[in-house]
TINU-448427 format. One record per residue (C-alpha): residue number from 1; x, y, z. Coordinates in Angstrom, 2 decimals. Example, Ala and Ser with C-alpha at 12.3 -4.5 7.8 and 13.67 -1.06 7.14 Angstrom:
+-----+---------+---------+---------+
!  nr !       X !       Y !       Z !
+-----+---------+---------+---------+
!   1 !   12.30 !   -4.50 !    7.80 !
!   2 !   13.67 !   -1.06 !    7.14 !
+-----+---------+---------+---------+
***
This chain:
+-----+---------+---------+---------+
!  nr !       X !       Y !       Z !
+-----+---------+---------+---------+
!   1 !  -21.85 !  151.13 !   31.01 !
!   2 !  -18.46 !  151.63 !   29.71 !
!   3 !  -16.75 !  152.48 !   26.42 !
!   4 !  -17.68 !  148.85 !   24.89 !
!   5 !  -21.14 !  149.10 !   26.15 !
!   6 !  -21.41 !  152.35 !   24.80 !
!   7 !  -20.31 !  151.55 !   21.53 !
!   8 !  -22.82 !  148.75 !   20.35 !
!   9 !  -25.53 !  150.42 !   21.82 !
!  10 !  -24.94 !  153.58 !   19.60 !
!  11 !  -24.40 !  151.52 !   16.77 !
!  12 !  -27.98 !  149.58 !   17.68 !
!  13 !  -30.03 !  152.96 !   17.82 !
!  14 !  -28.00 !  153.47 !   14.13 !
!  15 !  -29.01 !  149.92 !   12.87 !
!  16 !  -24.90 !  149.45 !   12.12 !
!  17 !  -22.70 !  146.65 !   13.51 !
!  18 !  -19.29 !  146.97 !   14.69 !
!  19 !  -16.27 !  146.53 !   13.19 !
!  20 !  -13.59 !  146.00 !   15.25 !
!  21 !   -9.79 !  145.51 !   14.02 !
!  22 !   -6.51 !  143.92 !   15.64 !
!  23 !   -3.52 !  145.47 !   15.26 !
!  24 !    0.11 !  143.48 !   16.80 !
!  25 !    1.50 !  146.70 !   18.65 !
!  26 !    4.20 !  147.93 !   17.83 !
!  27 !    4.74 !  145.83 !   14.55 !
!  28 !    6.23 !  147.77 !   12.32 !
!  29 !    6.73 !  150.24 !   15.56 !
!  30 !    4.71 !  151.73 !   18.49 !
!  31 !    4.47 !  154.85 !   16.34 !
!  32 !    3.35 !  153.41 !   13.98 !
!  33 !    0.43 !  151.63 !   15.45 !
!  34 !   -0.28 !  154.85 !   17.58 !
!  35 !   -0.49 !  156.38 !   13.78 !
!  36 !   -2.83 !  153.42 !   12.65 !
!  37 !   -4.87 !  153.68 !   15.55 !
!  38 !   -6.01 !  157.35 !   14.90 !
!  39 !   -6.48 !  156.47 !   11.21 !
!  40 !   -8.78 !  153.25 !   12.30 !
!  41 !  -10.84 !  155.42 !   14.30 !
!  42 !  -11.15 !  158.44 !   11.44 !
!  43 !  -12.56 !  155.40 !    9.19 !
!  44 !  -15.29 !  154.32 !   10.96 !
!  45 !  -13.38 !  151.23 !   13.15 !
!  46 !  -15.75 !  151.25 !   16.12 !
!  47 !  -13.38 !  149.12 !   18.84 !
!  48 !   -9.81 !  147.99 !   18.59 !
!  49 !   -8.18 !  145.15 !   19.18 !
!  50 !   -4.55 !  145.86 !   20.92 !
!  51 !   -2.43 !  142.69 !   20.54 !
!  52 !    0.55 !  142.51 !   23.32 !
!  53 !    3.26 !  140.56 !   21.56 !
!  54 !    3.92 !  137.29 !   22.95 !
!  55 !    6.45 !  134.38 !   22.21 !
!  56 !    4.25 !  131.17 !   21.91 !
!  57 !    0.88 !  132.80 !   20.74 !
!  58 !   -0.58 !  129.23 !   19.93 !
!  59 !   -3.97 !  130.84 !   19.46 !
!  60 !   -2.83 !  132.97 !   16.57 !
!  61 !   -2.11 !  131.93 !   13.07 !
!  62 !    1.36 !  132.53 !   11.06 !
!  63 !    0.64 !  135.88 !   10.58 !
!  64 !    0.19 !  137.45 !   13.71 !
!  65 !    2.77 !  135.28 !   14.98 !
!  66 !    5.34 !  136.55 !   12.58 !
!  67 !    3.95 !  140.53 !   13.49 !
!  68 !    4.48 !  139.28 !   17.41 !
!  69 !    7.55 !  138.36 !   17.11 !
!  70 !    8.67 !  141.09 !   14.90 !
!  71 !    7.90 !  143.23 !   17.93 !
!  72 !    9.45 !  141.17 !   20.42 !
!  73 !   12.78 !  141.72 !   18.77 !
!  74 !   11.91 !  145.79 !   18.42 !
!  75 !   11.71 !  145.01 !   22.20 !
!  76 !    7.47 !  145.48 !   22.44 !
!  77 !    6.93 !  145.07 !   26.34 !
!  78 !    3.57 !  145.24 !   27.81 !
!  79 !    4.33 !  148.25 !   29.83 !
!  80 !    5.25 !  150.30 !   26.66 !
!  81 !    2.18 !  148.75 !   25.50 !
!  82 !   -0.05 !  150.27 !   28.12 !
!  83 !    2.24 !  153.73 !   28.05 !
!  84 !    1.06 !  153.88 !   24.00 !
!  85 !   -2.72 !  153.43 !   25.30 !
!  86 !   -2.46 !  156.32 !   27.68 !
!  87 !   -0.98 !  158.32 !   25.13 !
!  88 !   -3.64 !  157.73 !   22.78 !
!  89 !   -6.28 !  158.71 !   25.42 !
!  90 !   -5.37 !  162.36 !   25.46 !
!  91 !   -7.14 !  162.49 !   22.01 !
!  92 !   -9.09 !  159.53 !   21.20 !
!  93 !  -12.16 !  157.78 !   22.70 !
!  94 !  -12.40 !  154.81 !   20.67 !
!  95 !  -13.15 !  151.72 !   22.65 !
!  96 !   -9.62 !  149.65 !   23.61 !
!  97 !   -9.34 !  145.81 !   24.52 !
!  98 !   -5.98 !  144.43 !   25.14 !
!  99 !   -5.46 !  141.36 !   23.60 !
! 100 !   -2.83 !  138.52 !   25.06 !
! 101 !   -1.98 !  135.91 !   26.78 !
! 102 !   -1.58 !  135.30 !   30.83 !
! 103 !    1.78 !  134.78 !   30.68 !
! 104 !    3.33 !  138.24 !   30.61 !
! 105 !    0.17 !  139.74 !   32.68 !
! 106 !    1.37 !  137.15 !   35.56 !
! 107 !    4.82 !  138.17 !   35.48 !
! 108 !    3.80 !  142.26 !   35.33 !
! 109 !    1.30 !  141.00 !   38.36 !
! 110 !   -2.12 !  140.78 !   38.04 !
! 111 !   -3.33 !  143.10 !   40.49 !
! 112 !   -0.67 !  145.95 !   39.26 !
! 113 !   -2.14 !  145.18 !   35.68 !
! 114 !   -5.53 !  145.71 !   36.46 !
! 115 !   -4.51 !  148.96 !   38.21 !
! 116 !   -2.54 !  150.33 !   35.16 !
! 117 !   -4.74 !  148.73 !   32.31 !
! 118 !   -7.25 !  150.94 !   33.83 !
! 119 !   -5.44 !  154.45 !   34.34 !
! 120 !   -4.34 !  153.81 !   30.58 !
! 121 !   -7.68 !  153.95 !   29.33 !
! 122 !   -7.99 !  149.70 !   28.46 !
! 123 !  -11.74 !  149.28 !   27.88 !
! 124 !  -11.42 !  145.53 !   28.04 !
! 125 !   -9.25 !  142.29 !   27.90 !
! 126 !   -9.32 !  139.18 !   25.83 !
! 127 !   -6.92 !  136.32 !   27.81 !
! 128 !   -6.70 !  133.56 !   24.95 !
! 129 !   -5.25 !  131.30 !   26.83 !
! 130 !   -7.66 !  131.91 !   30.20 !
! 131 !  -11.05 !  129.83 !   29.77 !
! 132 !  -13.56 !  130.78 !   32.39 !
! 133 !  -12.73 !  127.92 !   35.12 !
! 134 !   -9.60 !  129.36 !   35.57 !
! 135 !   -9.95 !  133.26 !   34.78 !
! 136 !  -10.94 !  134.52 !   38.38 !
! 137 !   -7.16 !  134.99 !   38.59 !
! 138 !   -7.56 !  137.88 !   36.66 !
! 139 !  -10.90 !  138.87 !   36.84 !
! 140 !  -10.98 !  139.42 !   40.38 !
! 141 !   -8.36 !  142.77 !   39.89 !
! 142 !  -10.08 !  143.53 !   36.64 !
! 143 !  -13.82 !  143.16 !   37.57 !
! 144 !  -13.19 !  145.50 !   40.39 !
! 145 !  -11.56 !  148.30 !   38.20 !
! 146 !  -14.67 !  148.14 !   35.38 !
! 147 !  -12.31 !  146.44 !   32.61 !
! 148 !  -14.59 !  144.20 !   30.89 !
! 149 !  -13.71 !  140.43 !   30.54 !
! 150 !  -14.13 !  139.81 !   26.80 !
! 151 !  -14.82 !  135.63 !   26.18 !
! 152 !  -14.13 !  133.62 !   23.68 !
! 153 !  -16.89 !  130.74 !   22.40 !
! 154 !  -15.41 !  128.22 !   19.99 !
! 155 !  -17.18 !  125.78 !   17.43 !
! 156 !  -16.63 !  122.92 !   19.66 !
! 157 !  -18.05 !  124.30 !   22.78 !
! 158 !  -21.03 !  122.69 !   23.97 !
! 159 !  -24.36 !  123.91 !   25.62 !
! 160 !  -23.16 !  123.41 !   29.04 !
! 161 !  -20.37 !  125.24 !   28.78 !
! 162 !  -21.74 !  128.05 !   26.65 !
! 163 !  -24.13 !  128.50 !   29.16 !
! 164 !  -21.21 !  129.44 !   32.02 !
! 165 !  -19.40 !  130.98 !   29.68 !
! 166 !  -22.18 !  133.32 !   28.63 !
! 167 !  -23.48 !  133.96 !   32.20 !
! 168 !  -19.97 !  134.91 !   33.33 !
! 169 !  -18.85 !  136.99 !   30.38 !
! 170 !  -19.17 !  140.98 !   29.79 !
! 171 !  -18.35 !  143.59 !   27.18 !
! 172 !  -19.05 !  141.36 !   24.30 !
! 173 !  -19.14 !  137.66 !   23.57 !
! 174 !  -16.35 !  136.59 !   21.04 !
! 175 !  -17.70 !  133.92 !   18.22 !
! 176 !  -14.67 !  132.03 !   16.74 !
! 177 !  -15.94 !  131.31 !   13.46 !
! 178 !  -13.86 !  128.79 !   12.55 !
! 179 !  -11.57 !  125.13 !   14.51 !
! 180 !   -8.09 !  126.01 !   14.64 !
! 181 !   -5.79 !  129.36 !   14.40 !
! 182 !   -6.61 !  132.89 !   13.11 !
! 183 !   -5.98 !  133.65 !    9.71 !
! 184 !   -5.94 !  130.56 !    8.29 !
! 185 !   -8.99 !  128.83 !    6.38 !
! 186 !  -12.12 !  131.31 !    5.52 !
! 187 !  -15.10 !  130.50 !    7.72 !
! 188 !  -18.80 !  128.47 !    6.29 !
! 189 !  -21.46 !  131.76 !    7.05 !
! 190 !  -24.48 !  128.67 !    7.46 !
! 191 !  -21.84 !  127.13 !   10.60 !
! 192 !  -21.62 !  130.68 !   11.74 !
! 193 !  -25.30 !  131.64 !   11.79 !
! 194 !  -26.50 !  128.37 !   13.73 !
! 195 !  -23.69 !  129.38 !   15.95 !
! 196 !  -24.57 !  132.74 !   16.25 !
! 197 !  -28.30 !  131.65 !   16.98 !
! 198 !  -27.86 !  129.34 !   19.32 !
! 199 !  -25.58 !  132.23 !   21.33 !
! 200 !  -28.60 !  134.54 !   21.15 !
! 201 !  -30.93 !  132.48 !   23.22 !
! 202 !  -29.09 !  132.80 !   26.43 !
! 203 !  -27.47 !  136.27 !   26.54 !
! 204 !  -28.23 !  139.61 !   25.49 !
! 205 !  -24.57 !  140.67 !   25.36 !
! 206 !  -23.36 !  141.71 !   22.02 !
! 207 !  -21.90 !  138.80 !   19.70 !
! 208 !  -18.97 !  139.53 !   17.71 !
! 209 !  -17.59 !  137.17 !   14.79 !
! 210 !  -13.66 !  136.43 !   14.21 !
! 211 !  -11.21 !  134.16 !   12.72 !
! 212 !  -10.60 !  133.97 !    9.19 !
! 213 !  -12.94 !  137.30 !    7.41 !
! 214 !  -11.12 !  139.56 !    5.11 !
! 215 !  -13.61 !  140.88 !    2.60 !
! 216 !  -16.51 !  143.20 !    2.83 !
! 217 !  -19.06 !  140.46 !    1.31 !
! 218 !  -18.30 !  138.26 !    3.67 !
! 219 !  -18.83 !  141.13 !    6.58 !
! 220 !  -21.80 !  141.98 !    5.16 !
! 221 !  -23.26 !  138.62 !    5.28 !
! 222 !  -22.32 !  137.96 !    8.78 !
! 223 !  -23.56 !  141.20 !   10.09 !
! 224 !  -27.27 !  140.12 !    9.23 !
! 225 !  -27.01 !  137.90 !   12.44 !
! 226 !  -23.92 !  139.38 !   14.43 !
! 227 !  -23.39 !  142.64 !   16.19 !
! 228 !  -19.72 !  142.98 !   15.04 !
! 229 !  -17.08 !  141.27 !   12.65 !
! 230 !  -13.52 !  141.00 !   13.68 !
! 231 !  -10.31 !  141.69 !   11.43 !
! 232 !   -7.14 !  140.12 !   12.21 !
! 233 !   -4.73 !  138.88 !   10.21 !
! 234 !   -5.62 !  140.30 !    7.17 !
! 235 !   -4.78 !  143.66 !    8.53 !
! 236 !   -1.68 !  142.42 !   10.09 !
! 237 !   -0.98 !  141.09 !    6.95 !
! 238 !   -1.54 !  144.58 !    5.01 !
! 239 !    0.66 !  145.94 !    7.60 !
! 240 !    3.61 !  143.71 !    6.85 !
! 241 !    3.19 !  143.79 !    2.88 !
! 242 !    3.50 !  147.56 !    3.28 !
! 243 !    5.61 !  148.39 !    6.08 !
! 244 !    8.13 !  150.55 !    4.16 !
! 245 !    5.57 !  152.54 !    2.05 !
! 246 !    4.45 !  155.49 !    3.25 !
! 247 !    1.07 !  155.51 !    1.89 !
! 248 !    0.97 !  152.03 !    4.74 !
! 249 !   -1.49 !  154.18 !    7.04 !
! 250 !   -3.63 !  155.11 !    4.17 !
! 251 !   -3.70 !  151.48 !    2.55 !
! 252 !   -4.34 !  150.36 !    5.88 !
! 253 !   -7.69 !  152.99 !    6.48 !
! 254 !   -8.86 !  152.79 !    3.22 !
! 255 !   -9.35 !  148.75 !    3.85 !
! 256 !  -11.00 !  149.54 !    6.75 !
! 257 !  -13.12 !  151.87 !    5.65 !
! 258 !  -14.41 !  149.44 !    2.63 !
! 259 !  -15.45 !  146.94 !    5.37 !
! 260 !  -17.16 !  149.34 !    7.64 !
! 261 !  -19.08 !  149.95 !    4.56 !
! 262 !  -20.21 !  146.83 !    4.00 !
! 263 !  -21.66 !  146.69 !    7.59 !
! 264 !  -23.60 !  149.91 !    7.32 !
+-----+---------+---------+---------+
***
């Protein structure tokens, strides 16, 4: 079992559920989010998200799209991306999935990702835009290195396909609460339960819920059937309403902190 694995099943024997929190690296700067990352970890954020900017992120919502291509043009590249990780692994443990696309993972090469992703300390990868049928591209280089492949399961995805999805999936399964792009609408907690439920009956993989939570309440209602909420945009958001104070890592913790709370 690796860092992921690790993680929920310490919080299990605690009774607490993850919170795990994306973060656009290098929006404002890579030192920046190197800062925010150690911050994260000091208040209680059990597994980070590390967004590799991109220039058509058509899973992401205005929001992280601005932060991505803030980055772009402060020249973000995946390979500083992965230098940052390593960095961060001479003093922190804290459980790392890279989140992307395939496009600048095929250009780097596949194979040479895997290889690096690994040395850097990446716990785990989340390809938005590569669905099981096509992700053995990937997964054949990452499988063999122990990165876990994190999946996504949408509202419209039916039994069928939830079933392969589920069977092929590790680390932790990835509940989109809501249709459409992050950061956009706030999700119905009934749609995510029955959701949530119906994931339960065919893996024992830990489910974690994303898309569209900001608040503590609505954490804490969502952990009573999840293993782990997701915060995206709102952070990203935080980030970018702040970026030239320099309280911005403290804002950013303390918000953190308030919804680890809530899943305590």
């Amino acid at each position: 079992m690796g860092r992921i694995g690790d993680k929920f099943e310490s919080l299990r024997r605690k009774k607490e559920k993850a919170l795990i929190v994306y973060l656009t690296a290098g929006d404002p700067s890579l030192i920046v989010t190197k800062k925010l990352i150690f911050a994260l970890e000091e208040a209680g954020v059990d597994i980070l998200e590390i967004g590799v900017p991109f220039s058509d992120p058509t899973a992401d919502g205005p929001v992280i799209q601005a932060a991505s291509q803030r980055a772009l043009k402060a020249g973000i590249t995946l390979e500083g991306v992965l230098a940052m990780v390593k960095d961060v692994r001479r003093f922190s443990e804290i459980p790392i999935v890279l989140f992307g696309y395939f496009n600048p993972i095929f250009a780097y090469g596949a194979r040479k990702f895997a290889g690096d992703a690994r040395r850097a300390g990446i716990d785990g990868v989340l390809v938005v835009d590569l669905p099981y049928e096509e992700a053995k591209e990937l997964r054949i280089h990452t499988d063999m290195v122990g990165i876990d492949f994190i999946s996504l399961i949408a509202p419209t995805t039916d039994g069928k396909r939830l079933d392969k999805i589920a069977a092929q999936a590790s680390g932790f399964l990835y509940n989109i609460s809501i249709t459409g792009i992050t950061g956009t609408t706030a999700p119905k907690i009934d749609n995510i339960e029955t959701a949530a439920k119906k994931i339960r009956k065919i893996t024992k993989l830990p489910i974690a819920v994303g898309f569209g939570i900001s608040k503590p309440q609505q954490a804490r209602e969502i952990a009573h059937f999840a293993d782990g909420v997701v915060i995206g945009s709102a952070v990203v958001r935080l980030i970018d309403e702040n970026k030239t104070n320099p309280d911005l890592v403290r804002i950013v913790s303390n918000y953190a902190s308030e919804i680890k709370n809530a899943l305590r």
